[in-house]
Every structure is written in structure tokens, then in C-alpha cells.
C-alpha positions as a Python dict, from the first residue, in 0.01 Angstrom:
ca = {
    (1, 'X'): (0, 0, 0),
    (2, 'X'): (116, 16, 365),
    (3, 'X'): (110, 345, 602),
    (4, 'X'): (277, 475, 857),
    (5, 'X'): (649, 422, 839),
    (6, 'X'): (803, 666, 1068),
    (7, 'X'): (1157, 784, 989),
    (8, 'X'): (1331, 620, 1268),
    (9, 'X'): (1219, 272, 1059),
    (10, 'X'): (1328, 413, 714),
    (11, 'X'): (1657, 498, 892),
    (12, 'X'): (1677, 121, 1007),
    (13, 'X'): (1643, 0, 616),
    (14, 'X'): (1886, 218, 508),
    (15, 'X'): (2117, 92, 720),
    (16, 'X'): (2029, -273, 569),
    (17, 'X'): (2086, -129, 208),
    (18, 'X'): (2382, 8, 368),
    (19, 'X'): (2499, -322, 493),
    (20, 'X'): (2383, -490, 166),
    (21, 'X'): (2684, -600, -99),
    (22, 'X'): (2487, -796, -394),
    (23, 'X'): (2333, -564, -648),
    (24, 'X'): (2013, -771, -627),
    (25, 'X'): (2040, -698, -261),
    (26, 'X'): (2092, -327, -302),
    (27, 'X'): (1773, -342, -546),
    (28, 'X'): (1570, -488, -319),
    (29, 'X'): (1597, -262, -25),
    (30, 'X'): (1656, 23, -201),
    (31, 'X'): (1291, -49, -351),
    (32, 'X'): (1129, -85, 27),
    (33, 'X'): (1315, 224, 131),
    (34, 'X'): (1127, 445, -164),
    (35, 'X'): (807, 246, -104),
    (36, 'X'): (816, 364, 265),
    (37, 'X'): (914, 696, 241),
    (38, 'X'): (637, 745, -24),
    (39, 'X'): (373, 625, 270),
    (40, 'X'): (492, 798, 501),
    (41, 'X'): (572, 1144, 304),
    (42, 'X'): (980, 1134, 342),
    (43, 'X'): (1033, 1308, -16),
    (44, 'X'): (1422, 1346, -11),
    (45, 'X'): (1430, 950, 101),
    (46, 'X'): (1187, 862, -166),
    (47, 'X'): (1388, 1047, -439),
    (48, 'X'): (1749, 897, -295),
    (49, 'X'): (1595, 556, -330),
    (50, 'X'): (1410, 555, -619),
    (51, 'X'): (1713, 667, -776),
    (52, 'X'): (1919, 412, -597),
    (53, 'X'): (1690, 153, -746),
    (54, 'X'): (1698, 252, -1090),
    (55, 'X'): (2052, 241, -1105),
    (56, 'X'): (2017, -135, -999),
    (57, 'X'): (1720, -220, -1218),
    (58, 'X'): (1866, -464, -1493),
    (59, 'X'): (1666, -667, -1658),
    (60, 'X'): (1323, -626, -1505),
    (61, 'X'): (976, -534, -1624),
    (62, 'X'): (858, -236, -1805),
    (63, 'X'): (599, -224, -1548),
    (64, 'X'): (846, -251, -1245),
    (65, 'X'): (1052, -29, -1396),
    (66, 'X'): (781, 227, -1503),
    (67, 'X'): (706, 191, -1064),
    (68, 'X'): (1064, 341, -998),
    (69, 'X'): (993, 594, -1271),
    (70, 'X'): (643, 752, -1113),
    (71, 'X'): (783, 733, -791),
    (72, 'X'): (1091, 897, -861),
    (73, 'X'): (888, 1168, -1037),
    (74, 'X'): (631, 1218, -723),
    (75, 'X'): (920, 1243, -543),
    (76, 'X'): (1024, 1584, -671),
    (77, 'X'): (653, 1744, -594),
    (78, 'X'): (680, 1931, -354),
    (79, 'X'): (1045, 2038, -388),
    (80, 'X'): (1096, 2123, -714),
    (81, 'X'): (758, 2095, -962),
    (82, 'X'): (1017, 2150, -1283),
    (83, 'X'): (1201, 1861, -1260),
    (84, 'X'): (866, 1665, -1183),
    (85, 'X'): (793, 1774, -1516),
    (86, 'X'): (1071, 1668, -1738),
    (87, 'X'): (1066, 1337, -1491),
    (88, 'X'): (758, 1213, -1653),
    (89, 'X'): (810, 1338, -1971),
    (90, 'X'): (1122, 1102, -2008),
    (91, 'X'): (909, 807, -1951),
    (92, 'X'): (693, 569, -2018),
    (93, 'X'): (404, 574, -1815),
    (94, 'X'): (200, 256, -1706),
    (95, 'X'): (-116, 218, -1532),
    (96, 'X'): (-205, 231, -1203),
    (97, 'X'): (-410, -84, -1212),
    (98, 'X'): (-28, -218, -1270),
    (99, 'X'): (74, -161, -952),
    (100, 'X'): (-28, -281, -670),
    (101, 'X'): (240, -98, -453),
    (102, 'X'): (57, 193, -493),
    (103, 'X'): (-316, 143, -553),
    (104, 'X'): (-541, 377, -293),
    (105, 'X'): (-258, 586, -242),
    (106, 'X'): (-261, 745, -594),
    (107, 'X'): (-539, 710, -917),
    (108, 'X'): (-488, 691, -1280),
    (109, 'X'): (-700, 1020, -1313),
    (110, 'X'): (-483, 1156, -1025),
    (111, 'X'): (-143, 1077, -1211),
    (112, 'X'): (-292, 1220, -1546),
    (113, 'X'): (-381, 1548, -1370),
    (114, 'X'): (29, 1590, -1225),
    (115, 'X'): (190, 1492, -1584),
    (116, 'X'): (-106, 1728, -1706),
    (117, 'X'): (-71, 1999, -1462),
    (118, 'X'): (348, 1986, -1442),
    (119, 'X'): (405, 1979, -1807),
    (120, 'X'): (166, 2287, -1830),
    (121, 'X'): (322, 2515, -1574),
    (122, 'X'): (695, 2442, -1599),
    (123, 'X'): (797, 2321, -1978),
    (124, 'X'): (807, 2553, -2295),
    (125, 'X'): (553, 2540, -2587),
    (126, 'X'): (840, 2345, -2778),
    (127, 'X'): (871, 2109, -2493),
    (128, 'X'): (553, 2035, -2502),
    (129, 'X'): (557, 1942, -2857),
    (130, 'X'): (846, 1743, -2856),
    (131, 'X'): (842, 1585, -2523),
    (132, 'X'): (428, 1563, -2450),
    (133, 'X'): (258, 1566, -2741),
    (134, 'X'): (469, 1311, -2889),
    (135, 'X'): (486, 1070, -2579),
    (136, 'X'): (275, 811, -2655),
    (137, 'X'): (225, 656, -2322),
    (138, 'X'): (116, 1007, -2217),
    (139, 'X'): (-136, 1010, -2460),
    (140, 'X'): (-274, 671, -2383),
    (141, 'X'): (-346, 732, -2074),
    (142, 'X'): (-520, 1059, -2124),
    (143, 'X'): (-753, 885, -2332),
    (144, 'X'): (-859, 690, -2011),
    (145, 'X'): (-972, 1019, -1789),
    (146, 'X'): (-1327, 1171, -1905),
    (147, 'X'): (-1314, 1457, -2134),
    (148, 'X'): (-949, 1529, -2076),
    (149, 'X'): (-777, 1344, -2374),
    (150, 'X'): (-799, 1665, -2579),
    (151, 'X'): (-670, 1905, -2293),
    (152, 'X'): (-326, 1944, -2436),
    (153, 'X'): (-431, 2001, -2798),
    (154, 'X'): (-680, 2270, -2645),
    (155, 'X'): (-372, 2489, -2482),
    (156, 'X'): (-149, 2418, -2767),
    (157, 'X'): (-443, 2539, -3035),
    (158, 'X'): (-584, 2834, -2845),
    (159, 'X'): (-878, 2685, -2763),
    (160, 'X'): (-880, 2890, -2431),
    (161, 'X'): (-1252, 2853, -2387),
    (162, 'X'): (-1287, 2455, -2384),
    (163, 'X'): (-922, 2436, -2215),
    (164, 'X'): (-1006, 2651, -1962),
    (165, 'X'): (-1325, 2457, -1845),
    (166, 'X'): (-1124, 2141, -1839),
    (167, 'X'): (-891, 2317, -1642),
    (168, 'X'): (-1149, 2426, -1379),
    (169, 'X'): (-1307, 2106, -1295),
    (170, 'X'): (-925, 1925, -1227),
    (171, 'X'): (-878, 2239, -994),
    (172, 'X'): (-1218, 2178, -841),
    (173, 'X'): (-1140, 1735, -821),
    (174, 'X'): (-786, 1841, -675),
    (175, 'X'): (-859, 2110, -393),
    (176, 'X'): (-752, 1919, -93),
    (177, 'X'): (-428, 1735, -339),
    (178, 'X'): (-127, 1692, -182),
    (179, 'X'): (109, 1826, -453),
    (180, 'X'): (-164, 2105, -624),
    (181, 'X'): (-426, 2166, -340),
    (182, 'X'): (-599, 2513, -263),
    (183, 'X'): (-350, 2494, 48),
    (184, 'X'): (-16, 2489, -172),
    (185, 'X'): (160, 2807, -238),
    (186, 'X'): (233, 2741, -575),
    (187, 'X'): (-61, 2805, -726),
    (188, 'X'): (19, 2602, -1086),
    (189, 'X'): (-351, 2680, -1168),
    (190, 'X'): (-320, 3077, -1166),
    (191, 'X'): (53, 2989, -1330),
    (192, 'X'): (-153, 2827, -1615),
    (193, 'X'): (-410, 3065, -1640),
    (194, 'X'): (-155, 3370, -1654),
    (195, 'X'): (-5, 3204, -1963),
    (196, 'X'): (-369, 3135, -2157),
    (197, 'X'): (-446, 3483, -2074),
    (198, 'X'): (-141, 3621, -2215),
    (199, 'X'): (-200, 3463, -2525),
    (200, 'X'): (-587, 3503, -2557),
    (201, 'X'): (-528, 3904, -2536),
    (202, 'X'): (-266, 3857, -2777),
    (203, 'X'): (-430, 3946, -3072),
    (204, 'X'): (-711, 4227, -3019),
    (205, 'X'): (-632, 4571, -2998),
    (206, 'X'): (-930, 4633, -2756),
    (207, 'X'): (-1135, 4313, -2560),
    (208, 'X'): (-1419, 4382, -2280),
    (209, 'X'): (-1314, 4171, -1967),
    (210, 'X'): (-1648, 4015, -1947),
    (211, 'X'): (-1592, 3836, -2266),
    (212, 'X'): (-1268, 3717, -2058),
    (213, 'X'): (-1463, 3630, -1779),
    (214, 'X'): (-1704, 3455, -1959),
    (215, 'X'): (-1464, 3241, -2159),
    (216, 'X'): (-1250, 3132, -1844),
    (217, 'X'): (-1519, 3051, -1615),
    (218, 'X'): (-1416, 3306, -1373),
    (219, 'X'): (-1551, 3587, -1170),
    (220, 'X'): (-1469, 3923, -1379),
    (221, 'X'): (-1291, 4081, -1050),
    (222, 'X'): (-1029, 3761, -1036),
    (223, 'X'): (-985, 3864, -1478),
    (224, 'X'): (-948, 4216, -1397),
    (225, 'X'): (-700, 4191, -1086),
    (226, 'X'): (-537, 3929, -1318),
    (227, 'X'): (-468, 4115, -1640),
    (228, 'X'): (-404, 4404, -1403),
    (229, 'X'): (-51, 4174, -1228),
    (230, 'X'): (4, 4093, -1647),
    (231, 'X'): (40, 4477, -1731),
    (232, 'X'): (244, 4597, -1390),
    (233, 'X'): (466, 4297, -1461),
    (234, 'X'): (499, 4400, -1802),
    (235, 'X'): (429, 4101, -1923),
    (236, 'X'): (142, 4214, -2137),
    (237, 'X'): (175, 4575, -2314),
    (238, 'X'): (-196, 4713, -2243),
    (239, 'X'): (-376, 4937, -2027),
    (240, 'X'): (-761, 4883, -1819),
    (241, 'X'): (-1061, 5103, -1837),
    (242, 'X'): (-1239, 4975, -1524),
    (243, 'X'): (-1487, 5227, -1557),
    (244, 'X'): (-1605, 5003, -1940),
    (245, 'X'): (-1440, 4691, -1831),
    (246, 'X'): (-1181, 4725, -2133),
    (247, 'X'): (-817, 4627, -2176),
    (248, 'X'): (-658, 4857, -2474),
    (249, 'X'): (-322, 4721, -2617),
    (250, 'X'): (-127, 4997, -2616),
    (251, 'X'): (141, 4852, -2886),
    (252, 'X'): (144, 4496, -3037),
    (253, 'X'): (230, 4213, -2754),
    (254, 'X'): (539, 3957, -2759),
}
């Protein structure tokens, strides 16, 4: 993988593809475009092209193919996470090892965590049945990253505890990450956390907060202030006794 195309050189191979009348043509800048513009960080370019060179891709590889596909996905990563999401889900996924386009620029283990993290934060629980759980390819390569190839089956089961953990140490291997770094105002990792804590609260009538803090790994003020954003949202019913460290439900929660 190559660095340090600056935009006045992706604007010259546009201009080629512009210029450019055979499909095969088309393909094949349309290809060096995305390839530059993912070096050099030129998202909307990299999205533009990658579609460009699906649209010509007839015939080829599942692994050249499955190229076009990741890229196009990465593409959308810092503009619009969702669609990230449902880009990899519609896909079949091949290794890095595969491609040599892209090797030191991105990991396997990398890749897993952004299908991982994505499909966590923006699709439903029925999505991720049908369209995660299901993907086979997905699956696969979970099974290559270190105790992460039950990290889906942990959300979708409740087991918060173990989930949670797994959840802490890709947060901890991905603080400087382009796309879900501690410097991104997203925040997918409080997104994800928000949703396991709705649904570990879900069924007690009363819970102490250290028993929350204990099972997510997490200093009991970040819980607290947490479940305390849940409740003024109203997106838990319950009320806080700081004074115990308590959270009463105060009627049965959606």
C-alpha cells in the first residue's frame, strides 16, 4: 500500500477515468482512484470510486471483488457509521492476508473490530440476527481474532458480564483508531454500553450500582452518571439513591 496521494493527483486520475471509454478502462482507473483516496484519507472520492468500480466489476474474483466491497464500506466511516454497517453486512468478507492493496494500512483484527463495533451501535437486535449472525463470512473471520468469536452471541444472550470485558479491551486496542478512537465524537463504545445497560437493569426491581460497576469493568461514578442520562432521557423508567448506590424501577421497563 502506497501513501501520500494528495488531491490535486486524485483529481488528475479522475480526469483519466473521465477520459476513459472501455468498461475495462473505466474499471481500472476507477480502482486506482479508490485505492488513492483510501491512502491519502479522501472519503467522498473513495466511496465515488469504489462504487464506480463495482458497477464495472464483471467477471472477476471473489477476492477482488470482496476489495471493492471493504473499501466501499470504510469509505462511509467517518460520514455516516449506519450505512458502514449494513455495507458489510451485505457482504462477503475476505481476508486481509488477500489483499495486498491494503496490508499495513488495515489488520484482520482491525476489520473484525469495525463490522463488530458498526453492527453493534447502528443495526436492530433483528438485524443482527438476520444479517450478522447468519453471515457466514462474518463469522469466519471472528473465529480468527483471540477471544472475540463469541462477542456477538454474548450481546445477543445477555451475557453483559463476559461481553462487556471483550468490549473493553477492543476500546483499549483501538484508542488512537481512525474511525472509533478516544478522539472521535461518536463515542460507539458508550452507544453500546447504553444499550447493555438498558437491558441488564431490565429485569430487577432494585440493583446496587456496584454490582453494575463490577460487571462492566467500569468505575461506579461513569455507571451512576450513566444510568443517571438513561432515566432523564427516559429511556429507562427508574430512579437513583446515591446516598445506597441503588437504582429502584419505578414501573416495569420497555
Amino acid at each position: 500500500m502506497k501513501f501520500g496521494f494528495d488531491q490535486d493527483a486524485i483529481l488528475m486520475m479522475r480526469k483519466t477515468f473521465d477520459e476513459c471509454s472501455a468498461p475495462e478502462d473505466q474499471y481500472t482507473m476507477a480502482r486506482k482512484v479508490m485505492l488513492a483516496a483510501f491512502a491519502s484519507g479522501h472519503n467522498n472520492f473513495q466511496s465515488d470510486f469504489s462504487d464506480r468500480a463495482l458497477d464495472r466489476d464483471t467477471k472477476r474474483s471473489s477476492v477482488e471483488t470482496g476489495l471493492l466491497q471493504i473499501m466501499n464500506a470504510l469509505s462511509y466511516g467517518r460520514m455516516d457509521m449506519k450505512i458502514m454497517a449494513r455495507k458489510f453486512n451485505g457482504m462477503q468478507i475476505v481476508m486481509i492476508d488477500q489483499l495486498p492493496e491494503i496490508q499495513g494500512a488495515i489488520t484482520q483484527e482491525e476489520l473484525a473490530y469495525y463490522v463488530i463495533l458498526s453492527s453493534l451501535s447502528f443495526l436492530t437486535r433483528a438485524e443482527l440476527r438476520s444479517d450478522v449472525i447468519t453471515n457466514s463470512s462474518i463469522l469466519s473471520m471472528l473465529e480468527t481474532i483471540p477471544d472475540m468469536n463469541d462477542i456477538l452471541d454474548n450481546f445477543m444472550m445477555g451475557r453483559y458480564e463476559a461481553f462487556q470485558k471483550q468490549l473493553n479491551r477492543i476500546q483499549k486496542k483501538l484508542k488512537f483508531d481512525a474511525f472509533f478512537g478516544d478522539h472521535r465524537s461518536n463515542n460507539v463504545f458508550k452507544k453500546i454500553r447504553t444499550l447493555t445497560l438498558q437491558q441488564y437493569v431490565k429485569p430487577y426491581k432494585v440493583i446496587d450500582m456496584r454490582e453494575i460497576s463490577s460487571a462492566f469493568g467500569l468505575p461506579l461514578e461513569i455507571i451512576e452518571s450513566e444510568l443517571t442520562e438513561l432515566i432523564t432521557t427516559g429511556q429507562i423508567k427508574a430512579k437513583i439513591d446515591s446516598y445506597q448506590k441503588r437504582l429502584y424501577a419505578r414501573k416495569q421497563n420497555p
